[in-house]
N, C-alpha and C positions, 0 to 999 in steps of 0.2 A: 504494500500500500504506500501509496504518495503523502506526503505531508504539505498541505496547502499554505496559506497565512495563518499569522497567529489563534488556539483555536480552533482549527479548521484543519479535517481529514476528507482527503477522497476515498470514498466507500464503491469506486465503480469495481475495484476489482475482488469485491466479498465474497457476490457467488461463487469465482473460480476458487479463493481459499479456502471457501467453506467443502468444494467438492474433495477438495486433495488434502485437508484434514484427515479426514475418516480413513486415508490412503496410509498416512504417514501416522497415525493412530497404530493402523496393524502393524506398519511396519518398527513400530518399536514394539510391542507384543512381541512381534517375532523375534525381533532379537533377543529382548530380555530373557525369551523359555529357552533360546539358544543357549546364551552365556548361563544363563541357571543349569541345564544340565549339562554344560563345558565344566564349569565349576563341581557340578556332582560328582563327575567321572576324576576330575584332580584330587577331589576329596579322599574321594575314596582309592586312589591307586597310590595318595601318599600312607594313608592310613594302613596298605597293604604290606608298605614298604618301611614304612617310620622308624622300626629297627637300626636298621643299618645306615640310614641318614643320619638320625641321632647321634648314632654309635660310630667314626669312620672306624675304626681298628675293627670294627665287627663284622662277619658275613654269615651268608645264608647257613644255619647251624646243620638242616636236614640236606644238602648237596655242594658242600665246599670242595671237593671235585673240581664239578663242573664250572664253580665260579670262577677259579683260578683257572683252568682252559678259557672261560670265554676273556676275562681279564687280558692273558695271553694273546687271544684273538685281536682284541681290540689297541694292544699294542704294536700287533702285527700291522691292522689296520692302519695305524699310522705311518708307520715306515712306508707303507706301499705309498698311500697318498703325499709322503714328500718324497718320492722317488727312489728309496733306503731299501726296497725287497723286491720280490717278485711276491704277485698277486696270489698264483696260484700253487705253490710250492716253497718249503723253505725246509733252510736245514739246521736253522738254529734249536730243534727240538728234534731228540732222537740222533744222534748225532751216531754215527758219519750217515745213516739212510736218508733222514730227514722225513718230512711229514706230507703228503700230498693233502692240502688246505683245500680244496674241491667236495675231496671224502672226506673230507673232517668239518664242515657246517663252518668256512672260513667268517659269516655274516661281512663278508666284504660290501653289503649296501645298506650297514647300519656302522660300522667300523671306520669304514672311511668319512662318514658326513659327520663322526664325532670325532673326528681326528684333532680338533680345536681342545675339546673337553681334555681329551686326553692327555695331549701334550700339555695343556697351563696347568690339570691338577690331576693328572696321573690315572691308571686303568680303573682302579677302584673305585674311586669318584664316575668314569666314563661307563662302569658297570650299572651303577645305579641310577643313573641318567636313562641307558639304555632299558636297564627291569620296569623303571617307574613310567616311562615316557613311552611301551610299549604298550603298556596297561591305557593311558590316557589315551593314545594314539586311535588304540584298536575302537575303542569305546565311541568315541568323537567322528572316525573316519564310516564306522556303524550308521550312530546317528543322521550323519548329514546324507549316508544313501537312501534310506529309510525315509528320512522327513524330507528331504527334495525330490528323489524321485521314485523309490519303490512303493510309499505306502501315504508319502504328505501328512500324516498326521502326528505331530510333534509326540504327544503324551506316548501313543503307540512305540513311535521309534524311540522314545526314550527309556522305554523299559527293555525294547528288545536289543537296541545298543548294549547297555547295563549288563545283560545277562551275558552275551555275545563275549563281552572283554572279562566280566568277573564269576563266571559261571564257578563251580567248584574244579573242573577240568584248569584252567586255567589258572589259578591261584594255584592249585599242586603243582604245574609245569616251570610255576615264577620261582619255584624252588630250585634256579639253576637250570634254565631251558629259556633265557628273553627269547632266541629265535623260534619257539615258538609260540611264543605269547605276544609280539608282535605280527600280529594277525589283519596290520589296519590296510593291508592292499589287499585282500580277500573281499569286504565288500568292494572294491574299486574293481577287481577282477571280473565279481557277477556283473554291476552297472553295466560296463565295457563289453560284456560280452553280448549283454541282455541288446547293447547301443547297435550291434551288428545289424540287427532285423530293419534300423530306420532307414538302410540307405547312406548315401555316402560311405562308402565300403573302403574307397581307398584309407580316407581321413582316422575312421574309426580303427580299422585293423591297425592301424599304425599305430596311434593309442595303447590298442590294446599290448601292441606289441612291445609296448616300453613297460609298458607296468609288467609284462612279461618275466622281464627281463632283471626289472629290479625287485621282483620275490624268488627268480631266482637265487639274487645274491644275497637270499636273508635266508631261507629256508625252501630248501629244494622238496623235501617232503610236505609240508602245509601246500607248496606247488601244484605237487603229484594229486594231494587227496581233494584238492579244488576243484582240478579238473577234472578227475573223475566226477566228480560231484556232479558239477554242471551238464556233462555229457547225459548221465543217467535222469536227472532234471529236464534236461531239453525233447530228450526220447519222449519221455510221457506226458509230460506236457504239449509235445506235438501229437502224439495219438489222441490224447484228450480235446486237443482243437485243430482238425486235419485241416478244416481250412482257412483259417488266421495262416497257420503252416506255412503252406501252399504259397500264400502271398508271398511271401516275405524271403522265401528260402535263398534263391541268387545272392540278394545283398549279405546276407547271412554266411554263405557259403566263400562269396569273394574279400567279403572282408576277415572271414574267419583264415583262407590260405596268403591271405595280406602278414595277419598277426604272424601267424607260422614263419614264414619268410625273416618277418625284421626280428624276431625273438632267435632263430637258427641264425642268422647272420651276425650278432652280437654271444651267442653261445656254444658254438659248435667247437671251438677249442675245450671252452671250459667243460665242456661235458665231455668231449675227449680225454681228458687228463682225467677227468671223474671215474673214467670210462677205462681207460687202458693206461692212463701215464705212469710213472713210478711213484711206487707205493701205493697204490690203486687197488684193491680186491673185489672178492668175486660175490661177497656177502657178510652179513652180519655177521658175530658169535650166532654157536645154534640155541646157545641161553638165552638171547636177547629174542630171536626171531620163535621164541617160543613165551614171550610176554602176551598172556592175552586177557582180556576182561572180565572178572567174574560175572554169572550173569544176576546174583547176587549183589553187587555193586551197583547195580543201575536204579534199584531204589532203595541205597543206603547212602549215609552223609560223610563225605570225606572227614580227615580230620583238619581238615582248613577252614570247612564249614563252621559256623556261628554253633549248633544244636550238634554237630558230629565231634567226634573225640578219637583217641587212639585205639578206643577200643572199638566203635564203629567200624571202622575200616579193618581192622586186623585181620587177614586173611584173605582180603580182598584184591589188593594190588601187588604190585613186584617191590614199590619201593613211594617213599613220599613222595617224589617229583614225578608218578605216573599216575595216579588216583584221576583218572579222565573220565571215568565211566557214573561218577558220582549225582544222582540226581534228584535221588529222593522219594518217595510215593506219592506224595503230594503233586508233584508238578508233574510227574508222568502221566498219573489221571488224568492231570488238569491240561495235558497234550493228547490223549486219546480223546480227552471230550472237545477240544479245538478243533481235532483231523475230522471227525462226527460231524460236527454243527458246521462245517466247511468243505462238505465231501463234495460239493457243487463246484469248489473251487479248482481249477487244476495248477495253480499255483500251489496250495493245499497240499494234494494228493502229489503234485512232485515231490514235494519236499519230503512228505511221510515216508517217500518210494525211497529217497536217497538216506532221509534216516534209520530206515528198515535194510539197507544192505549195507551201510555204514557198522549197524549195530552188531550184525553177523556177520562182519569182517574183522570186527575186533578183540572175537573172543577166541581167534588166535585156532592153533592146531587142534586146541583140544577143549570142549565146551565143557565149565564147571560151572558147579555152583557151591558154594560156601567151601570152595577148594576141592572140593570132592568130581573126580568125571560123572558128568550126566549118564556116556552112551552117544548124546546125539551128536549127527553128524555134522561137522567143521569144515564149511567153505574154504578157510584158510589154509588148510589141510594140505588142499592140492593145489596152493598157491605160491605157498611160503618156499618154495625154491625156484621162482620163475624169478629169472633176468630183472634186476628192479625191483621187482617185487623183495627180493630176497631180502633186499635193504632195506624193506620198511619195517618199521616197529609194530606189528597187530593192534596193540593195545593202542595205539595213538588212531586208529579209525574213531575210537571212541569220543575223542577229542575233536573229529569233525565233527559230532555227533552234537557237538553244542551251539555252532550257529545254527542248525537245522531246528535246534528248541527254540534258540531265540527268534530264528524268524517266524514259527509255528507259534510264538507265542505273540512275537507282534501284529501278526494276523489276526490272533482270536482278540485281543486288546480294540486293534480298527475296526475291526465287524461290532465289537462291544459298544464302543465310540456311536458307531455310525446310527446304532437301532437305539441310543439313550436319545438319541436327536428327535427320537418319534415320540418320545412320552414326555410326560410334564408332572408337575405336582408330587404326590406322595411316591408315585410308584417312580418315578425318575429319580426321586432321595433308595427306596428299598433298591432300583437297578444299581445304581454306584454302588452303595454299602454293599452289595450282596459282592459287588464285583470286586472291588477294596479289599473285602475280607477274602475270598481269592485269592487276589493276588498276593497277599500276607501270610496267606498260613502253605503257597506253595514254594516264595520266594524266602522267607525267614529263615524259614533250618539251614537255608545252603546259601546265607549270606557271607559273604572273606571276612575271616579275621586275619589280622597281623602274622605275616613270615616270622617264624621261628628265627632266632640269632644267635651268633654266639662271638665269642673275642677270639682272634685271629693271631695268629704267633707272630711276634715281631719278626721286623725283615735283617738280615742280620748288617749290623756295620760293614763287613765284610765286602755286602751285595750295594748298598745304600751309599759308603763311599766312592766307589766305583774301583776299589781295591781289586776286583775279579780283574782286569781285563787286564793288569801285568802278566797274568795266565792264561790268557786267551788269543796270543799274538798268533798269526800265521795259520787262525782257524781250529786253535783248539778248543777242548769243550773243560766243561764243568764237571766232575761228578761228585753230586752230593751223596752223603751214605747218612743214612740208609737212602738208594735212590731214587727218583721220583715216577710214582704210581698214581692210579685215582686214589691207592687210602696216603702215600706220602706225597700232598700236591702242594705244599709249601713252596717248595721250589719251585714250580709252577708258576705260582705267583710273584717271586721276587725275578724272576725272570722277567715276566711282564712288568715290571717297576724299570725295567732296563728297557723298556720297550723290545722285546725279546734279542738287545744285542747281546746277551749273558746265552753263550752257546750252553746248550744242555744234553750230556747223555740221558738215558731214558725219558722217561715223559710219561703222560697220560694223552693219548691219541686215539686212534683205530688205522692199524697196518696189517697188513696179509701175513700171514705166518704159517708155513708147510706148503706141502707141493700144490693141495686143492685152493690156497690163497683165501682162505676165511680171514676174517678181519677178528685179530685182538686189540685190547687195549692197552697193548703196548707193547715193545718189538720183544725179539725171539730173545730167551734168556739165554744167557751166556755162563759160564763157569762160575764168574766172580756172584751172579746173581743165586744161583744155587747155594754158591758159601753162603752169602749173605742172607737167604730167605731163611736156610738150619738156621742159624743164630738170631733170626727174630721170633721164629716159632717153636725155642727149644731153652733161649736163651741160658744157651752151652754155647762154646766158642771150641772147635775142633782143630785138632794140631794141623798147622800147615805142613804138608809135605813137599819135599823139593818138587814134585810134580804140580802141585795145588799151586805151590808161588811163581812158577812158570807159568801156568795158567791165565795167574793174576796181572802180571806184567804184558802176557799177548794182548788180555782184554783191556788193557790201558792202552796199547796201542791202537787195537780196534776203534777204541772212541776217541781216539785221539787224544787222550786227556793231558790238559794243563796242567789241572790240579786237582785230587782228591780231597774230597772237601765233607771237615762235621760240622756240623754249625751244634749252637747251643742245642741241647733237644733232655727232656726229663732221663731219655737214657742214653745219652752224650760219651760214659763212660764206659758204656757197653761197646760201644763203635769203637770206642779209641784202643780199646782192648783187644776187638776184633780186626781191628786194621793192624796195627802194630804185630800181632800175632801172621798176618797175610803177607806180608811184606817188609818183615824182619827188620824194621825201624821205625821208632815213634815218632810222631810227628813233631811240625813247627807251629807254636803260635801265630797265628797270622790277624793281626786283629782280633776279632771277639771268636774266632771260630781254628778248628784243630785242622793243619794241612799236608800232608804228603805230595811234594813235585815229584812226577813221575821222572823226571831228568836225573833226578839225584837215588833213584831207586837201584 
C-alpha cells in the first residue's frame, strides 16, 4: 500500500492483499509443522545419541568394534579427499595384504563430505556427527517425500518419517552400523524412480542415476534391498493397474536404462574391485550368512525399545546391533488392520507384497522361533550361496522391513486424516481419541531410548605424539600385542587419530582366507598369532623354542614391522612376559608404552 499526504492511505490495493493473505497464512502453517517436526527428529536423534556427545572419551559400549572400523573409515575418508590415499584400497591396515575398502562398506559418500569434521576435531567427533546426522537425515529426507509428494499430508508423513529413521531396527543398527542407518536416499531413490513414469526420461534417469551412485558409496547392501524392493512393488502394483501401466511404461523403461547407464559409468570399477580386485572374496563367514530372524522377534521389543529390556530380546537376535526384526504386537495388528481397510489400494497391497517376502527373507537358512527350528521351509535356504547374495546378511531383510511399516502406516494415518474430514462434533472428538490412543499404545513400547556407552581407553602418548612414525619409515607397520581384532580394536582406533597414516599389522576387516576365498575378519593367522592367542586363552606363557623364535622373526618380516608395540593394557605385564620370552630380549621404554625394534632382534 501507498502512503498518500499526511493522514491519508490508498486503500486501492486491499483487495489484492486481502487475497494473498490467506496464501501467505498457509504458507507459514506450512513451515512452522515443517521446522516442528525438523526439530522433533533432532530431538530425538540427539536424545538417541547424548551418551557419547556428553561423554567424548566414550563410545558405543554394545559394538566398539565396529566404531573404531568406521572411525578408521572416516579417516581414511579424508586422506582420499585431500588426495593422501587411494579410494578404493589401502594398505595401511593389515599390512603387507592390505584391505580392499569396496568389501569392506569404505562409506566413501558420507567420509568424504565430513572430511572438514574430521580433520578440525578428529574421527571420533566425525563418528558422531555421522551416527547423529544419519538418524536426523533419514527422518527429515522421509518427511519431505511423504509431505511433498507421496502422501501431502504433513501429520501422516510425520509419523511415518519418525518411524522410518527411529523404528527399533534402526536404533539396534546405531549400535555401530551409521551406514546403515543413514537411510535418507532410500526415500529419494523411490521418488526418483516412482518420477520415471512422468516422462522426461532422459532428465529423470539421470537423476536417478546420481543418487545411484551416491548410496552406493554409503551402503551397497540398503542399495541391493531397495531395489529389490521396488522391482517387487512395481510388478504388483502394475498387475493391480494394467492400465495406468500401459500408459506410462516407454518413459519408464527409457528412463529406467538412462539411470542404469550413468550409475555403470560412475561404478563399474568400483564394483570390479568389489568384484574381483585384491583382497576381494567370494562370501561372507558361513556364521554370519546364517544370521537370520527369529520369527518370534517380530512381535517382541528390542532392548532399545522404551517397554523392551535385555530380557525381551534374549534369544532372539545374533547380537545388539542386529535386533531388526523388533516390532511388537501392537503395531503389527495395527498393520494387518491398515493392509485390511486398504486392500482397494495397490499402493497398499504392494507394499504388504514386498513386506511379506522381505519378512521371509530374513529368517535366514533356517526358520525358528524362540530359537528353536520350526521345520518350515526357508526361502533363504536356496539363496544364501548365490553370487551377491552370498554377501548379504539374512537378518538385515528385516530391517527393510521397517520402511514398508512406516509407509503402511503413513497410509492408514492419511486414509485416517482424510475420513475425520467427513465428521464433525462429538464423533470427530471419539475418531481422533480412538485414533490417538492407537497410535500410543502401538508406537510407545518401541519408542528409542538412549545408546548404551561406555569410557574408551586412552590413546597412548606413544600414538598421540606422533612418536610411531620414527618406526614407520620406508612402509613399515605397527604391531601392537596383543594384536588388533574386533575384540582388541583399540588400535583401530588410535590409528584412525593418525588419520590411518599409523601403518597396522592385523586389523578388524573382512579378507578371503583359504582356497574357496570366504571372507574372515581378519587375515590368515600366522605363527606368532597362535603363540599369542595360547597365552590369552590359557594365560600360561610356553617356552620359546629355537624353532618358535625363528618363526617369530619371519612373521616380523612378513608385516614388515617397525616396531612391536605394548601399550598400557590391565595385563601389560602378561605381554611383556610373553614377548620377552619370544624373542629372547626385553624391551625398550619408549614413551608410555613397552617396544621391541625388530632391527635390533
Amino acid at each position: 500500500m501507498a502512503v498518500g499526504g499526511i493522514g491519508e492511505t490508498d486503500t486501492s490495493d486491499l483487495p489484492r492483499v486481502a487475497a494473498v493473505a490467506p496464501v501467505n497464512d498457509r504458507r507459514s502453517r506450512v513451515l512452522a509443522q515443517d521446522l516442528a517436526a525438523v526439530a522433533s527428529y533432532v530431538l530425538l536423534a540427539f536424545w538417541v545419541t547424548w551418551r557419547v556427545w556428553l561423554h567424548p572419551t566414550w563410545g558405543l559400549a554394545a559394538n566398539r568394534a565396529d566404531q573404531a572400523f568406521f572411525e578408521w573409515m572416516l579417516g581414511h575418508g579424508a586422506l582420499v579427499a585431500t588426495g593422501q590415499a587411494s579410494p578404493f584400497f589401502s594398505d595401511q591396515m593389515n599390512v603387507p595384504d592390505g584391505i580392499n575398502l569396496m568389501a569392506n562398506t569404505s562409506v566413501l559418500g558420507i567420509s568424504i563430505p565430513l572430511t572438514p569434521v574430521t580433520l578440525l576435531f578428529g574421527p571420533r567427533a566425525a563418528f558422531n556427527v555421522f551416527l547423529t546426522g544419519a538418524l536426523i537425515l533419514t527422518a527429515v529426507a522421509w518427511y519431505l517425500v511423504l509431505s511433498r509428494y507421496l502422501l501431502k499430508r504433513r501429520f501422516a508423513a510425520w509419523i511415518g518419517a519418525g518411524f522410518c529413521a527411529f523404528a527399533p531396527g534402526m536404533i539396534s543398527q546405531a549400535n555401530g552400523h551409521p551406514n546403515l542407518v543413514a537411510q535418507f536416499l532410500v526415500p529419494v531413490l523411490i521418488w526418483r524412480t516412482l518420477e520415471l513414469r512422468r516422462g522426461r526420461w532422459v532428465r529423470n534417469g539421470v537423476l536417478l542415476g546420481l543418487v545411484v551412485i551416491w548410496q552406493a558409496f554409503i551402503n551397497l547392501e540398503i542399495l541391493f534391498m531397495t531395489a529389490v524392493g521396488l522391482v517387487i512393488f512395481l510388478a504388483v502394483a502394475a498387475a493391480l493397474r494394467w492400465r495406468e501401466a500401459r500408459a506410462c511404461w516407454r518413459p519408464f523403461l527409457y528412463g529406467s536404462l538412462v539411470a542404469v547407464g550413468v550409475a555403470l559409468a560412475a561404478l563399474w570399477y568400483p564394483i570390479a574391485m568389489l568384484l574381483t580386485g585384491p583382497q576381494s572374496y567370494s562370501g561372507l563367514p558361513y556364521e554370519v550368512r546364517g544370521y537370520g530372524a527369529d520369527l518370534g522377534a517380530y512381535v517382541a521389543l528390542s532392548r532399545e525399545s522404551l517397554l523392551g529390556s535385555m530380557e525381551s530380546a534374549r534369544g532372539l537376535a545374533q547380537n545388539a546391533a542386529e535386533e531388526n526384526s523388533f516390532f511388537g504386537w501392537p503395531l503389527v495388528a495395527l498393520t494387518v488392520v491398515v493392509v485390511v481397510a486398504l486392500r482397494r489400494s495397490a499402493a497398499a497391497i504392494g507394499l504388504f507384497a514386498v513386506g511379506v517376502v522381505f519378512a521371509y527373507l530374513s529368517l535366514g537358512p533356517v526358520v525358528r522361533l524362540h530359537g528353536s527350528p520350526t521345520g518350515l521351509p526357508s526361502l533363504w535356504q536356496s539363496l544364501h550361496d548365490v553370487p551377491v547374495l552370498s554377501s548379504a546378511v539374512p537378518t538385515r531383510w528385516a530391517l527393510a522391513v521397517t520402511p514398508i511399516v512406516g509407509l503402511l502406516l503413513a497410509l492408514g494415518v492419511a486414509a485416517a486424516q482424510e475420513r475425520s474430514e467427513a465428521l464433525r462434533g462429538s464423533a470427530l472428538v471419539v475418531f481422533r481419541s480412538v485414533g490417538a490412543a492407537v497410535l500410543l499404545v502401538a508406537l510407545v513400547p518401541i519408542a528409542p531410548t538412549a545408546l548404551p556407552a561406555t569410557k574408551l581407553s586412552n590413546t597412548p602418548l606413544f600414538v598421540s605424539s606422533g612418536t610411531w612414525a620414527r618406526y614407520t619409515a620406508g612402509g613399515k607397520s605397527i604391531v601392537f600385542v596383543p594384536m588388533p581384532t574386533s575384540g582388541v580394536n583399540d588400535p583401530i582406533r588410535w590409528a584412525a587419530m593418525t588419520m590411518t597414516r599409523m601403518p597396522l599389522a592385523g586389523g578388524y576387516f573382512l579378507a578371503p582366507v583359504g582356497p574357496d576365498r570366504i571372507a574372515n575378519f581378519t587375515s590368515d593367522f600366522r605363527p606368532t598369532n597362535y603363540y599369542l592367542r595360547y597365552v590369552s586363552r590359557t594365560g600360561r606363557i610356553p617356552p620359546a623354542a629355537p624353532a618358535t623364535r625363528a618363526n617369530a622373526l619371519a612373521d616380523l618380516a612378513y608385516w614388515n614391522a617397525g616396531a612391536v608395540v605394548v601399550p598400557k593394557r590391565r595385563d601389560s605385564s602378561l605381554w611383556i612376559k610373553t614377548l620377552t620370552e619370544l624373542y629372547g630380549v626385553p624391551p625398550q621404554k619408549v614413551s608410555d608404552v613397552w617396544l621391541w625394534d625388530p632391527a635390533t632382534l
